[in-house]
N, C-alpha and C positions, 0 to 999 in steps of 0.2 A: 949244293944245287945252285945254278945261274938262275939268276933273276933275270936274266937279258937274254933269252930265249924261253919261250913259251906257245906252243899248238894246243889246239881243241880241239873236241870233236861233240859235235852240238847237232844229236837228231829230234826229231818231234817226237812225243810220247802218243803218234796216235797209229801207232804197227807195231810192230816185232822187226826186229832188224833180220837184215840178207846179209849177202855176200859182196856186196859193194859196200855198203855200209861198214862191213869189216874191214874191207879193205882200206878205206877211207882211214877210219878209227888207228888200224894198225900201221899205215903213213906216218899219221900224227905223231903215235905215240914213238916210236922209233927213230923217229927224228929227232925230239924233245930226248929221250934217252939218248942218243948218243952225243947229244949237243950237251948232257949233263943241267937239261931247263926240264921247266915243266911241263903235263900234259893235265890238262884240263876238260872237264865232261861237265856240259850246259844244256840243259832240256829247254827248248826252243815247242814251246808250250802254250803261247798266246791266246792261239785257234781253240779255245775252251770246248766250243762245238763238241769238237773230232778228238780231244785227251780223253784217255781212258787212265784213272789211277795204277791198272795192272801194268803197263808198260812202263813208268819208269823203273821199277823192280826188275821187269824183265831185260828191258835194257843193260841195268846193270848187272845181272846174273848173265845173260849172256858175253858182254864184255869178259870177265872175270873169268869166264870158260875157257875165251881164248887164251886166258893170259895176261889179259894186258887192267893194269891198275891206274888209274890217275892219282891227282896229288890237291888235295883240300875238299870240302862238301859240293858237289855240283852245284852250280846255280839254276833257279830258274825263273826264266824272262816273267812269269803269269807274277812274279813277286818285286818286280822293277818297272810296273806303271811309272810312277812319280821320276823314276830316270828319265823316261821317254817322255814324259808332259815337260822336263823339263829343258830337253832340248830341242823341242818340239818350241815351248815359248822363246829359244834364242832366236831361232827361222822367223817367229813370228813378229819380234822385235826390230829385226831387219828388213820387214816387208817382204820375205822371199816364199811366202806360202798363203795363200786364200780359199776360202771354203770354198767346197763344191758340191751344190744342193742336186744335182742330175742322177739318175738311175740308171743303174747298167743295161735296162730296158730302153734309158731314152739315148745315152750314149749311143747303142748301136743302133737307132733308128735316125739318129742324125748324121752317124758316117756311112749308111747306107743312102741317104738323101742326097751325101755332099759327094760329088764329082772331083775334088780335090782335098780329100781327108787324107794329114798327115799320116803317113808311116813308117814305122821305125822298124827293129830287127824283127820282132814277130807280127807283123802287119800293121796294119790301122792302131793309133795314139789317139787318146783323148783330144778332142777341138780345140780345147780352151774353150767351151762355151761360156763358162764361170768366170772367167780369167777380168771379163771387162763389167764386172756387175758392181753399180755403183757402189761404192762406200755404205752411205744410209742404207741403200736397198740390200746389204749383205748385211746388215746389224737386225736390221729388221725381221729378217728371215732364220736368221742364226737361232732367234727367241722361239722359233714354233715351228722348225723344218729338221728332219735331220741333216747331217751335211761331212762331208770326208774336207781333209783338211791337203790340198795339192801344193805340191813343188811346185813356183813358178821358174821351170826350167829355163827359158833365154835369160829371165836377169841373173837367174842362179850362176848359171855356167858362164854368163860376163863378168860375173863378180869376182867366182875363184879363179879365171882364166884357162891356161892350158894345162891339163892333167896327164899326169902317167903313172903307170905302174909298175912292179918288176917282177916277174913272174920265172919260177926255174925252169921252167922248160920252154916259152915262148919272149924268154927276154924281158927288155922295156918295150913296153906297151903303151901306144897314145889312148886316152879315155875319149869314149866322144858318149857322154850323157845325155847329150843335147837327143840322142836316137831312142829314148823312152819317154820321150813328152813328158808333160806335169805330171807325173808321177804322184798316187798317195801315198801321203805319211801315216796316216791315221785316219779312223772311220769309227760308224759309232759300236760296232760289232768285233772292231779289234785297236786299242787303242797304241797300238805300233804296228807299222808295215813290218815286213821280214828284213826290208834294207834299214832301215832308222833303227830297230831294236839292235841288228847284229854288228853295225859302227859302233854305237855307245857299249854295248857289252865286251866286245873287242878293247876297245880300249881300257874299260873299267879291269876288266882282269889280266890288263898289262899283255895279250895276245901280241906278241910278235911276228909270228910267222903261221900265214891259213892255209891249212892244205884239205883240198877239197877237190871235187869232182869238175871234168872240163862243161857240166852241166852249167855250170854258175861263170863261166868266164864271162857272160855278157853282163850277169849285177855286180861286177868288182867297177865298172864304169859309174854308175851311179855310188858307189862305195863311197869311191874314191871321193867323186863330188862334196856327199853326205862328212865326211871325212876330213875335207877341204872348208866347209863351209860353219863345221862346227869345232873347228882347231882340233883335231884330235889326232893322234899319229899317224903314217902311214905303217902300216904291218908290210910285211912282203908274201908272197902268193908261192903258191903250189900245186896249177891244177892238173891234178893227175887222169889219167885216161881211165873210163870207166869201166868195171868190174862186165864180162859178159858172160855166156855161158856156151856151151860148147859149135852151136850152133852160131855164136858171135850176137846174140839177143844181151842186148842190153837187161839187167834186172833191174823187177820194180818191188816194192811191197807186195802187189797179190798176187806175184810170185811162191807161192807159199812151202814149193819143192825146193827152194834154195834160201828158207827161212833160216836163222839159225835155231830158233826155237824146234823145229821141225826137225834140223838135221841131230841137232842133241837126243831129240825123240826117239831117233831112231839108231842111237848109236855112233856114229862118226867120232872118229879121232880130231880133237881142235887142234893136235898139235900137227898131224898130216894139214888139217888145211889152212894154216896158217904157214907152216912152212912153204904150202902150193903159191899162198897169196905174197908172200916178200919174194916169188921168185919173178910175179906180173899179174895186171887184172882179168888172169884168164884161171879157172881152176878145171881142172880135168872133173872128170866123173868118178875117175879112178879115188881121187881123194877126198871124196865125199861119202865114199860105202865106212859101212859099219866096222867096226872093230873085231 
């Protein structure tokens, strides 16, 4: 087996996986086969909230439906705090990160005040209101406030300089991070963002090569950054076009007719739709009936 190839495929335990999620999954894995590397399954678990113990089992039972096996015990992020605190204190050692005591109540009452609130890809970005808050006055407050812990994205992004990436289907790609504001790393409710946990985990399990939905092409920018700024490799990308259904509707989880829990229920051939899914992110109806 190569050590120098390696994909994942790393959902949240808090659904039951679709038909995009398979699709995804079986990307991965089939690449990693044929490249003779590994494939790798990491429950992205943080969100303790919304995990439900039955789905990682189901997860995995439905994987194995399809067909498709990974290679070593899945990791999971809810068991890699002390990773993430710890590259969390490298940002911190650099100056590149400062609390930010504001509520998501008061954030959008001060970009609905300001007549020039930055915006990035999905609209309005944090102010910076935090960003100038004296020294003492942030120690002070640290002792008896809660507080998220933000990117300071301009010095971040001066520091690594100019970013790119390589993606198989849209090429090299310029990163422009600077278009997500101060981003948080960490809060007191999830102690790693989804971009900070899946850098350090990527590189922790030697991840080569992400192949993932064209949903996420906008967080490989921040990735990349996050990536940059804490030495860690660059992987190469794969985002593939999203699984739809006949109508050309994107699937989501409460989708629950294009479950795979649901479609095993009811009988379906894994091997009809698996074979439907390596042929494109589109599966007929035909190969979703019963056996």
């Amino acid at each position: 087996m190569s050590e120098s190839f390696a994909t994942r495929f790393a959902p949240s335990p808090t659904g039951f996986l679709h038909l995009g999620h398979a699709y995804s999954a079986l990307c991965a894995h089939d690449a990693a086969r044929a490249a003779g590397g590994r494939f790798l399954l990491r429950f992205e678990d943080i969100d303790q909230g919304r995990v439900r113990e039955e789905y990682y089992a189901a997860i995995e039972g439905d994987l194995r439906w399809l067909g498709l096996e990974w290679d070593g015990e899945p990791m999971r992020q809810s068991a890699r705090f002390e990773a993430y605190d710890a590259a969390l204190a490298q940002l911190r050692a650099r100056d590149l990160v400062y609390p930010c005591f504001c509520t998501r109540k008061e954030i959008a009452a001060e970009i609905r005040a300001s007549a020039s609130a930055p915006h990035g890809i999905d609209g309005p970005v944090y102010p910076g209101t935090c960003r100038a808050v004296a020294p003492a006055e942030r120690e002070a407050r640290m002792a008896d406030e809660a507080f998220a812990w933000r990117l300071d994205m301009e010095r971040a992004a001066e520091l690594a300089g100019p970013l790119q990436w390589s993606d198989r289907e849209l090429g090299r790609m310029k990163a422009h991070p600077e278009n997500h504001g101060d981003i948080v790393l960490t809060r007191k409710d999830a102690p790693a963002s989804y971009n900070l946990a899946v850098v350090v985990d990527d590189a922790a399990q030697g991840v080569t090569d992400i192949i993932r939905g064209k949903d996420l092409v906008a967080a490989t920018d921040i990735q990349r950054l996050l990536q940059e700024l804490l030495g860690l490799p660059e992987p190469r990308y794969w985002h593939h076009e999203l699984v739809t259904d006949d109508a050309g509707k994107r699937l989501a989880k409460r989708d629950d007719a294009r479950s795979l829990r649901t479609l095993r229920e009811a009988g379906a051939d894994p091997a009809a739709i698996v074979a439907a899914l390596r042929k494109g992110p589109q599966v007929p109806d035909a190969a979703l009936r019963s056996r």
